[in-house]
N, C-alpha and C positions, 0 to 999 in steps of 0.2 A: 504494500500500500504506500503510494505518495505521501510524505508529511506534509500535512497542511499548516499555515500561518493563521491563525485568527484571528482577529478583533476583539470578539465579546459581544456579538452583533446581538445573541441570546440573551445576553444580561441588560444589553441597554432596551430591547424590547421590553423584560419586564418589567424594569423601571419606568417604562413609559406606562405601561398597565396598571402601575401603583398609581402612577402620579394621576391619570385620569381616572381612576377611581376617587381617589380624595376630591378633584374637581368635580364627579361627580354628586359628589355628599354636600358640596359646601355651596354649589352655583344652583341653583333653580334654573330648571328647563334647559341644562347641561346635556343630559343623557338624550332627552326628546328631540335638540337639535342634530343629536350624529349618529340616533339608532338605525337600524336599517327596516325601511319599511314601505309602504306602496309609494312613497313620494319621490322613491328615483326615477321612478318612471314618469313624474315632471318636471324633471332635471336634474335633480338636486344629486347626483351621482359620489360625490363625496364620501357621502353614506355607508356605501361599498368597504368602503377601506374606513371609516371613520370607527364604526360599532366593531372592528376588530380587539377595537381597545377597549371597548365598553364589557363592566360586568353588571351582574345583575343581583351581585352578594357577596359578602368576604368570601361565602363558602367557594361559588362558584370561580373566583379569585383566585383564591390559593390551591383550586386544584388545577386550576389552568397554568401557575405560575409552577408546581410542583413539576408538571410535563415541559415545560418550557423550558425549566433549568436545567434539568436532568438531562432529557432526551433532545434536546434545543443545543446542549452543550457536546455529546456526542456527537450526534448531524453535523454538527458547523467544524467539531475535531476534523470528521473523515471527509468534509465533499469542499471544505472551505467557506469564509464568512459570503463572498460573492453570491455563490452558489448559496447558501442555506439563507439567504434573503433570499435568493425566488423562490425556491420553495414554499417558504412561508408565503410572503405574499400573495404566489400564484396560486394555491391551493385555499386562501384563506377569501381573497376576492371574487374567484370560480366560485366557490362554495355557498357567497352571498348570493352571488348573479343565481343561482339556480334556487338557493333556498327560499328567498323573497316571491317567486311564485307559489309558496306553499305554504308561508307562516307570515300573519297581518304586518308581525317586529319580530327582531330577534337582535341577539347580540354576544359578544364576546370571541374571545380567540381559539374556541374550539374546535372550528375548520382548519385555519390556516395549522395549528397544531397537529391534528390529525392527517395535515398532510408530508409535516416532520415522519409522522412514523412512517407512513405510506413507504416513504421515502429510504429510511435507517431498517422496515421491513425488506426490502429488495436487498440492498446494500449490504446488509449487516445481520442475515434472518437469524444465524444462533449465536448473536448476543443476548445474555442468560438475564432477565429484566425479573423484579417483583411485583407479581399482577396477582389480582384476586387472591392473596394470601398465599401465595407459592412463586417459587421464583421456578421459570420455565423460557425457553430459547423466543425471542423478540418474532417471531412468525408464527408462532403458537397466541401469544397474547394477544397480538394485532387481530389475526383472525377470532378469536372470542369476542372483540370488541366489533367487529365488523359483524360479526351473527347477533348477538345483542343488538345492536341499532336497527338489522334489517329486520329481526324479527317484533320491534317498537313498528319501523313503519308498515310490517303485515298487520298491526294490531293484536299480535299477540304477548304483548306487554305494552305495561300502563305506560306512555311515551312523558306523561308528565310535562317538564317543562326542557326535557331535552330536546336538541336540535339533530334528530339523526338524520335528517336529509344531510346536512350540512355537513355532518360527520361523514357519512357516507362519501360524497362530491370532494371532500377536500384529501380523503386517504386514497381516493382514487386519483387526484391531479399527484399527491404524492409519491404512488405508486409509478405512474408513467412515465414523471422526472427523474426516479430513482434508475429505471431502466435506462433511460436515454443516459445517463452519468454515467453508470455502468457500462455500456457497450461504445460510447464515443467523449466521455470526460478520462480525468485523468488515471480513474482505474482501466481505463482500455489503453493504457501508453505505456503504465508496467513493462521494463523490458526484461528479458528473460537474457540469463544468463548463459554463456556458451562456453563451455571447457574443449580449446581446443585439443584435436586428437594425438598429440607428444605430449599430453601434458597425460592425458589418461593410461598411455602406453609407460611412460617413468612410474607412475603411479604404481601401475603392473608389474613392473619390472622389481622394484622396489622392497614392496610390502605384501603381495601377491604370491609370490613364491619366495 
């Protein structure tokens, strides 16, 4: 694997996530001008990418900030900070564009996240993660999390006030990117190494007999 350089692109998002939460608690009609909700579709497109940063609760907060650091900070180790900004973004504003035909508002960074994993699922499947009370290889838990949302949107669980469209659309934009990095980024330039043939023949000669 290439070592990557990174920034910390993971840590300065959730500080941005904290800090618009506080802005959410202390400004009236904060959260209402950057949720996302039927008003993109009379212009106000912002929205898209605005309610990335919006939550809807400490709880919801800290478990979005909990994946963010953890698995936010992996991603950005193996693909680099460039690279693990589009993933995020492109999986978190996909995610709205699709979701917003399906839910009046929504909000938070639970697309663009799940498109982190999408992404570190391709890349990375048997890294060994703590999910549902057992630690089991990162293609194992992605996919529990992806059967849970899709069976919230058959209706056979209480979908409550999670976003599984959205979940769903943004591990898929992650998934796609993680293959495209995989087959033409810098895990596809790997060069392999070559032991020329006097060197294998001394070898032989050597230690061999």
């Amino acid at each position: 694997m290439v070592k990557q350089k990174i920034k910390f692109y993971f840590l300065w998002l959730s500080l941005i996530c904290i800090v618009v939460f506080i802005l959410q608690n202390v400004i009236s009609g904060f959260s209402e001008f950057f949720v996302l909700n039927q008003n993109v579709f009379e212009g106000e497109i912002w929205r898209y990418l605005s309610s990335i940063f919006l939550h809807g609760s400490l709880v919801h907060l800290l478990y979005n900030l909990f994946a963010l650091l953890f698995f936010g900070l992996v991603l950005e180790k193996t693909i680099g900070s460039r690279k693990f900004l589009i993933v995020f973004f492109a999986s978190g504003i996909i995610a709205n564009v699709i979701s917003v035909n399906y839910y009046p508002s929504s909000l938070g960074a639970s697309g663009a996240i799940y498109g982190v994993l999408g992404c570190l699922m391709v890349l990375r499947p048997f890294m060994m993660v703590w999910a549902f009370g057992l630690i089991m290889p990162m293609f194992l838990a992605v996919s529990l999390w992806v059967i849970g949302d899709v069976l919230r949107v058959m209706g056979l669980f209480d979908p409550g006030n999670v976003g599984s469209i959205a979940h769903l659309s943004g591990i898929g934009v992650g998934i796609l990117l993680g293959f495209w990095f995989r087959e033409f980024g810098s895990w596809s330039r790997i060069k392999k190494i070559e032991i020329p043939d006097n060197y294998a023949k001394i070898w032989e000669d050597r230690f061999m007999r």
